[in-house]
C-alpha positions in Angstrom: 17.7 -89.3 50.1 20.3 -88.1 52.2 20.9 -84.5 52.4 24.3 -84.6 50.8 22.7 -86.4 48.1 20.3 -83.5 47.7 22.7 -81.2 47.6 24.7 -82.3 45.1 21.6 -83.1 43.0 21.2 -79.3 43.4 25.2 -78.3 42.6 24.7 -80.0 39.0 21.3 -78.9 38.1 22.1 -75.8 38.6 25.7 -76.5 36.7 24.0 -78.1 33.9 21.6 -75.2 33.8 24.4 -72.7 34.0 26.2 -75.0 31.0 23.2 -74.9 28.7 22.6 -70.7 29.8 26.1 -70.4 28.6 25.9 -72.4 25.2 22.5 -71.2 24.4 24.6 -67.6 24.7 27.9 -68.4 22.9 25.4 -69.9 20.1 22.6 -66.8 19.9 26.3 -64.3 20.5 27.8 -66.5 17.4 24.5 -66.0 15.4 24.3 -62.5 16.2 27.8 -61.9 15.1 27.5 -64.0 11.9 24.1 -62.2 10.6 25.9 -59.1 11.2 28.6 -59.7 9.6 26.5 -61.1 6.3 24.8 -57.7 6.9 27.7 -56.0 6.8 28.7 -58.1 3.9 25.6 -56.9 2.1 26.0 -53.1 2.9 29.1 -52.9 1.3 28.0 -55.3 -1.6 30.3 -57.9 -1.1 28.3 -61.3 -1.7 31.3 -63.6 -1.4 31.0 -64.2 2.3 30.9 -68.0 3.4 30.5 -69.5 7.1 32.0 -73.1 7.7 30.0 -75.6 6.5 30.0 -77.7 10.3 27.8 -80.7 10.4 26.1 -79.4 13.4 25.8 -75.9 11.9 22.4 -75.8 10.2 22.5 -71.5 10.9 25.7 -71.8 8.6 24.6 -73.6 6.0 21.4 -71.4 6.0 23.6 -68.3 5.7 25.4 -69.3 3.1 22.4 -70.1 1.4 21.2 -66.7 1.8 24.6 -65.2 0.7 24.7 -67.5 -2.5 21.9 -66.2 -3.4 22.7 -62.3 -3.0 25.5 -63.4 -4.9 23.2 -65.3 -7.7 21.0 -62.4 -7.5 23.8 -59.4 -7.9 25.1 -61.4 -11.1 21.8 -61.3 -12.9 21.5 -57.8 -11.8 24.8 -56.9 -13.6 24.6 -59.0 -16.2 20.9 -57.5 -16.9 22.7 -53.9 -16.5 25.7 -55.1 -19.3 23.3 -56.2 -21.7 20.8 -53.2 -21.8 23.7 -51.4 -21.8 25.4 -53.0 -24.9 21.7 -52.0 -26.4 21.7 -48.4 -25.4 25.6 -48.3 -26.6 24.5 -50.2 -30.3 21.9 -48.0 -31.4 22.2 -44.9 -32.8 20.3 -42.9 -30.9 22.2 -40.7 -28.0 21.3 -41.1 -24.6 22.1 -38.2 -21.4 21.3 -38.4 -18.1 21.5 -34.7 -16.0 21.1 -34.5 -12.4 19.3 -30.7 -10.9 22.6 -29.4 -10.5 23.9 -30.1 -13.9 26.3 -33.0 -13.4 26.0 -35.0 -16.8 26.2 -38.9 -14.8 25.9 -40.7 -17.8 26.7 -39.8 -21.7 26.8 -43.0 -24.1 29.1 -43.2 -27.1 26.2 -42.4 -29.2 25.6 -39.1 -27.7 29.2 -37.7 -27.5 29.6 -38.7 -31.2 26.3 -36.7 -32.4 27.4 -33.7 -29.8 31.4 -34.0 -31.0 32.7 -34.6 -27.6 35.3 -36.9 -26.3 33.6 -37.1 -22.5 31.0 -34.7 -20.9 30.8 -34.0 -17.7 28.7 -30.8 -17.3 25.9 -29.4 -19.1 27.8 -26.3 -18.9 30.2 -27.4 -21.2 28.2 -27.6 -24.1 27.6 -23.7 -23.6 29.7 -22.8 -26.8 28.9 -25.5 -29.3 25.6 -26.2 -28.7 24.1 -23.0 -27.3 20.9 -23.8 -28.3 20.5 -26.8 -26.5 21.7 -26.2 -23.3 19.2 -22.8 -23.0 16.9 -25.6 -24.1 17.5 -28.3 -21.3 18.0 -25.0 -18.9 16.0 -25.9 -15.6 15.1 -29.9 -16.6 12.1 -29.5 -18.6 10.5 -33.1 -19.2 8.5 -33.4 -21.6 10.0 -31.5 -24.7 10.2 -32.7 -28.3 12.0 -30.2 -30.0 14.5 -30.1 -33.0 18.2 -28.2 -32.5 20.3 -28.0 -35.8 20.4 -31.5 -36.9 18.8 -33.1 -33.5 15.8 -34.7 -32.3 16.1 -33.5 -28.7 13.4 -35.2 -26.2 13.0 -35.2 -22.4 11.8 -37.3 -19.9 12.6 -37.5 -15.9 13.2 -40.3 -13.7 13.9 -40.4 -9.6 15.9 -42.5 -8.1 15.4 -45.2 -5.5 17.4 -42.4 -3.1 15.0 -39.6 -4.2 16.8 -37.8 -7.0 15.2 -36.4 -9.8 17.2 -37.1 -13.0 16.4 -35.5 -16.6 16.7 -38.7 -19.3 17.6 -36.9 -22.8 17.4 -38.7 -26.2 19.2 -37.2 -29.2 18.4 -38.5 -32.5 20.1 -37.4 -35.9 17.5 -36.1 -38.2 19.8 -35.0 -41.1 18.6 -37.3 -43.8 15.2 -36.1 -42.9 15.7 -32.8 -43.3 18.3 -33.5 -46.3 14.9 -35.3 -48.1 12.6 -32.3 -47.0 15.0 -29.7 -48.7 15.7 -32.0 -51.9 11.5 -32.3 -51.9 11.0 -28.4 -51.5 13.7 -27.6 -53.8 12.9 -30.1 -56.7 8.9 -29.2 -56.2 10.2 -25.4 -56.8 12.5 -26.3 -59.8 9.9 -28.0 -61.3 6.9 -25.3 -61.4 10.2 -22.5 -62.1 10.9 -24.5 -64.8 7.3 -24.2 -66.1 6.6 -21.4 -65.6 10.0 -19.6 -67.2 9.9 -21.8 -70.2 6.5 -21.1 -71.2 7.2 -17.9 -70.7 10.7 -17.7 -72.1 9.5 -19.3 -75.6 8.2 -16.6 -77.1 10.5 -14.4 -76.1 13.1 -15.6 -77.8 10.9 -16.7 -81.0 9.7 -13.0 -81.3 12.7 -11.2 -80.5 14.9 -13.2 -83.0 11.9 -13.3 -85.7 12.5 -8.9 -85.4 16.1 -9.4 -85.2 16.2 -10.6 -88.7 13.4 -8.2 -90.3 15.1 -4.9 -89.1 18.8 -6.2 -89.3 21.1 -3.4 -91.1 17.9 -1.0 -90.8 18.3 0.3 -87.2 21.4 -0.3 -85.4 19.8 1.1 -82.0 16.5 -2.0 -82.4 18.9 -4.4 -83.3 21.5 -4.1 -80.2 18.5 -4.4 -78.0 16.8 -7.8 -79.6 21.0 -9.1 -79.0 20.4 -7.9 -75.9 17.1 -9.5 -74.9 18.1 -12.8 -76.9 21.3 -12.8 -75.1 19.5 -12.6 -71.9 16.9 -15.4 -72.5 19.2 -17.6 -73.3 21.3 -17.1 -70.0 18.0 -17.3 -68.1 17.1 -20.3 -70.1 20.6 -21.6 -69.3 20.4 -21.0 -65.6 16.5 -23.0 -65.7 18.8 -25.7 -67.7 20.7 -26.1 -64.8 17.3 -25.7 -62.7 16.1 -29.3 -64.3 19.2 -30.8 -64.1 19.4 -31.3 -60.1 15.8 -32.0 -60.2 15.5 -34.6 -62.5 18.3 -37.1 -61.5 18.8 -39.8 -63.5 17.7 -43.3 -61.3 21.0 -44.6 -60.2 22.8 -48.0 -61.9 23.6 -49.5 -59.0 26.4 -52.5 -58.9 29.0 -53.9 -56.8 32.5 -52.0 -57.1 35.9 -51.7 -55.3 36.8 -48.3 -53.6 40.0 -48.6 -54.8 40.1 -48.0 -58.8 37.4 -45.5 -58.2 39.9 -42.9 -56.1 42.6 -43.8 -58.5 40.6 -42.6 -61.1 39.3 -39.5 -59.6 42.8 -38.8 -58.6 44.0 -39.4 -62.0 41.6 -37.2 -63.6 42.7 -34.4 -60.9 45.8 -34.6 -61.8 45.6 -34.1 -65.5 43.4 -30.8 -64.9 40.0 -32.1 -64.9 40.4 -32.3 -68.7 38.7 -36.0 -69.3 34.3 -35.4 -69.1 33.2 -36.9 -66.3 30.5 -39.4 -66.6 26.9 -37.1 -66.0 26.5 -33.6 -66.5 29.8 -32.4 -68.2 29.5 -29.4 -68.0 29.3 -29.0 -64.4 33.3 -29.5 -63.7 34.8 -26.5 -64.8 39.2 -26.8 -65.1 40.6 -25.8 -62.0 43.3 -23.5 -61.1 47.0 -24.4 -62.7 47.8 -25.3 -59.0 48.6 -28.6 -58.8 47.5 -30.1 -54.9 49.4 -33.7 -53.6 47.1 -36.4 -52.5 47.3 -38.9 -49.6 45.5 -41.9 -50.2 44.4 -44.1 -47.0 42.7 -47.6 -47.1 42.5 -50.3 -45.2 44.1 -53.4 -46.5 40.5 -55.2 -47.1 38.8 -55.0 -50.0 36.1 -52.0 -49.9 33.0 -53.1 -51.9 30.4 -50.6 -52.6 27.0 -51.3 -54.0 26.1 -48.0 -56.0 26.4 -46.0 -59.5 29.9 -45.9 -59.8 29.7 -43.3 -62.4 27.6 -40.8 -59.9 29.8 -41.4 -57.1 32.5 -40.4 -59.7 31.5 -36.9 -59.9 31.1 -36.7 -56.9 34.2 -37.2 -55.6 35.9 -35.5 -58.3 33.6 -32.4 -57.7 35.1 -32.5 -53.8 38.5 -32.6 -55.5 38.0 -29.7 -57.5 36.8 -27.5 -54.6 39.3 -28.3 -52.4 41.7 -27.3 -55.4 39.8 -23.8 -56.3 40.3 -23.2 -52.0 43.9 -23.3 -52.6 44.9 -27.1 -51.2 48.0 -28.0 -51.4 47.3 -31.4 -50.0 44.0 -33.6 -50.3 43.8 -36.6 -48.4 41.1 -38.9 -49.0 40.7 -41.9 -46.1 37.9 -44.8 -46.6 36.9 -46.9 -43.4 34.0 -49.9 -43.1 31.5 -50.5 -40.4 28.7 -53.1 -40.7 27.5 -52.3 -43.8 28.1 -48.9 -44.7 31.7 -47.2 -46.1 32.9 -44.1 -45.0 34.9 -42.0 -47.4 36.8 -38.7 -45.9 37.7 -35.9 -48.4 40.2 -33.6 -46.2 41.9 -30.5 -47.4 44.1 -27.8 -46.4 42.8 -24.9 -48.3 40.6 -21.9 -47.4 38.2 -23.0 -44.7 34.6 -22.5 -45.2 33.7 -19.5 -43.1 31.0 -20.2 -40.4 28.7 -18.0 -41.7 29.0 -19.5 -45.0 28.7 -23.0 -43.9 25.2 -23.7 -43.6 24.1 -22.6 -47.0 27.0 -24.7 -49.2 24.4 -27.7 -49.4 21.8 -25.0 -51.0 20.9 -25.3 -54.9 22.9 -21.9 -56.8 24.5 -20.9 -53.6 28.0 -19.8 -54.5 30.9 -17.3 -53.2 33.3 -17.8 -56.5 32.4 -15.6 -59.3 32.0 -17.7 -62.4 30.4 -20.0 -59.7 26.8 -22.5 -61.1 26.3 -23.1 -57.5 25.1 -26.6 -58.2 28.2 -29.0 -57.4 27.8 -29.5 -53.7 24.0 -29.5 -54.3 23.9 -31.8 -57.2 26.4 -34.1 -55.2 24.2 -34.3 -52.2 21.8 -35.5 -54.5 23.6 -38.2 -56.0 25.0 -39.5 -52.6 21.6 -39.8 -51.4 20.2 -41.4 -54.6 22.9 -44.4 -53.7 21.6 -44.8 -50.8 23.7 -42.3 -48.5 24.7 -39.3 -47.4 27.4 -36.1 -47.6 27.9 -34.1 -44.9 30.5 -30.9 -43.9 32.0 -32.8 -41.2 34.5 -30.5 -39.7 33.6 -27.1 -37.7 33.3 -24.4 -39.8 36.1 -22.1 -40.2 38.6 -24.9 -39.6 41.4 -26.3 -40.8 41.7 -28.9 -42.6 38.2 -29.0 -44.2 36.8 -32.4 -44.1 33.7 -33.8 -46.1 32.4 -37.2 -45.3 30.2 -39.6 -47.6 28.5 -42.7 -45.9 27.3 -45.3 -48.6 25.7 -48.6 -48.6 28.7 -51.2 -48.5 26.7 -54.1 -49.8 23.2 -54.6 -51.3 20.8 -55.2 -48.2 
C-alpha cells in the first residue's frame, strides 16, 4: 500500500470516527434535553408532554411511554381524591383541617353548616361564635374527644409528605342525643314526681274536704283555710296533671300525608283565634292575643309527603303559630323544603326575639317568661316531633330577628 493510500485510509477513519463522536453527541445532547424537559414536565405537573413518534426513535417512544403513564397515574390520583371527597362532602359529619399557625386549609360543606359559616379561613374567626371551641383546639391538641354545645369535637394530627404537622378535626351533631337524654331524665323525674305527689296529694284533699263539710257555717276562720288548702291541692294536682301529660305520650299514628292541607289548616285555625280544639291535649292552646299576624306560605311545586301522626304534627305547628303571635308577629312565614328523605318545615316570625339568655332553656319542661304561661308547649312539641321520627330545633341566633324554628321529619316510611 502506497503511502497516499495510507493516508487517506487514515483521513476517513478518523472522519468516520469524528462522524460517529459527533452523532453519538447530538443523540446523548438530544436525550439529555428530552429527559429534562419530561422532568421539567413532571415538576410542574404537566403530564401531556409527547416526543415524535420517529421509526428510529426507540428513546421517544420510551418517553412517551413513561409520560402516558404519569399521565395514567395523575388521573387515578384525582379521580381517587374526587371520590373520597364526594364521601367526606355526603356525610354528615364535619371535617377541618388547621395548620400550627391557624390557617383553616380545608372546611367541607358539612362543617361550615354545623359551625353557621359561609367559608372559614382562620381559627380565629370562630372566636365569637364558638368561643368554646377554639380555646379548645388552642395549640392543636390531638387526641381530644370532647363535647361543645351540640358537638362532638375530636382531634387527630397528620404531617405532610413536606413536613407539616396538620390538626384533622371531626364535628359531629349530637343534638338528638342529648334531646333523648333530657326527654329520658325529664320523663324518669315526672314519673316518680308524679308518684310521689299523688300519693301524697290524696288524702289531702279527701281529709280537708271531709272537714270542710262538718264545720261549714260553724267557723268561718276553719273553713277559709280547708278552701284554701283544697284550692291549693288541686292547682298542685293540676300542675302534676300536666307533669304526666308530656311524659306519657300517646304512640304516634303514623301515615302518609301531604304538607300542604296540613299548613292550610293550621293557618286556618290561626286565623279564626285558635278557637277550634286541636287534636291532643286541648287544653294546652290557650286563645291568643286579638292581634291578627299575615302569613307567607312557601312550597315547592312537588308534592311533600310526610309519613307521621298528622294530628301531633298539628299541634305542633299550631303551638309555633301561637307563640310567634303572643311575641307580637306581624308576619309568620312558614317555608317547607325536601332532601332525600326527610322534609324541612321553617316557622319564621318577626316578633320579639328570644333573648340569648333565655334561649337555651325554651326546650325545658315548665320553663316560661309569660305570666299565665304552662311552660309545656315547646317541650311537649319537642316531644311529638321526635316521637315522628324527627326533630325541632331554635334555628336562628338568639336575640335575632326574624325568629326561625325548624322541624326535620321522615318524608317517607324507610
Amino acid at each position: 500500500m502506497t503511502t497516499a493510500q495510507t493516508a487517506i485510509l487514515t483521513i476517513t477513519a478518523i472522519l468516520l470516527i469524528a462522524w460517529g463522536a459527533y452523532t453519538a453527541y447530538r443523540y446523548i445532547t438530544r436525550t439529555h434535553r428530552q429527559l429534562r424537559m419530561l422532568l421539567e414536565a413532571i415538576e410542574s405537573a404537566d403530564t401531556s408532554l409527547r416526543f415524535p413518534a420517529n421509526s428510529d426513535s426507540e428513546v421517544n417512544a420510551t418517553l412517551n411511554r413513561i409520560a402516558q403513564s404519569l399521565s395514567a397515574l395523575r388521573i387515578r390520583i384525582s379521580e381517587t381524591e374526587k371520590y373520597y371527597e364526594s364521601i367526606t362532602g355526603a356525610v354528615a359529619t364535619g371535617v377541618i383541617v388547621i395548620t400550627p399557625t391557624g390557617h383553616i386549609i380545608l372546611a367541607k360543606p358539612a362543617a361550615l353548616s354545623l359551625l353557621g359559616r359561609q367559608a372559614l379561613t382562620r381559627l380565629s374567626a370562630l372566636s365569637d361564635s364558638w368561643s368554646e371551641l377554639t380555646r379548645l383546639l388552642d395549640g392543636l391538641p390531638t387526641g381530644l374527644n370532647a363535647t361543645v354545645r351540640n358537638l362532638a369535637v375530636k382531634t387527630s394530627a397528620f404531617t405532610r409528605h413536606d413536613g407539616l404537622r396538620l390538626l384533622i378535626v371531626t364535628l359531629d351533631d349530637i343534638t338528638r342525643q342529648l334531646e333523648d337524654t333530657s326527654v329520658e331524665t325529664w320523663s324518669e323525674m315526672s314519673r316518680v314526681l308524679t308518684h310521689e305527689i299523688m300519693n301524697g296529694i290524696a288524702p289531702v284533699v279527701s281529709i280537708a274536704e271531709t272537714l270542710r263539710m262538718r264545720y261549714e257555717g260553724d267557723n268561718d276562720y276553719m273553713t277559709r283555710g280547708l278552701d284554701v288548702i283544697s284550692s291549693s291541692t288541686r292547682g298542685l294536682k293540676d300542675f302534676v296533671g300536666n307533669y304526666r301529660r308530656i311524659s306519657s305520650l300517646p304512640l304516634p299514628e303514623k301515615s302518609l300525608f301531604d304538607i300542604r292541607p296540613l299548613i292550610e289548616d293550621c293557618i286556618s285555625l290561626a286565623r279564626a283565634g285558635f278557637s277550634a280544639p286541636t287534636d291532643l291535649y286541648p287544653d294546652t292552646i290557650a286563645p291568643v292575643s286579638p292581634h291578627n299576624p299575615d302569613f307567607i306560605v312557601s312550597l315547592p311545586s312537588v308534592s311533600l309527603t310526610l309519613f307521621a301522626d298528622r294530628g301531633q304534627l298539628r299541634q305542633v305547628i299550631v303551638n309555633l303559630i301561637k307563640n310567634a303571635a303572643e311575641a307580637g308577629a306581624a308576619l309568620i312565614a312558614i317555608r317547607a323544603s325536601i332532601a332525600d328523605t326527610s322534609i324541612r318545615i321553617e316557622i319564621e316570625n318577626d316578633g320579639h326575639p328570644i333573648p340569648s339568655d333565655i334561649a337555651p332553656r325554651i326546650f325545658t319542661p315548665f320553663f316560661t317568661t309569660r305570666p299565665q304561661g304552662s311552660g309545656i308547649g315547646l317541650s311537649l312539641s319537642r316531644r311529638l316531633v321526635m316521637a315522628n321520627g324527627g326533630s325541632l330545633s331554635l334555628s336562628s341566633a338568639p336575640a335575632a330577628t326574624p325568629t326561625r324554628f325548624c322541624l326535620t321529619l321522615p318524608a317517607k316510611q324507610s
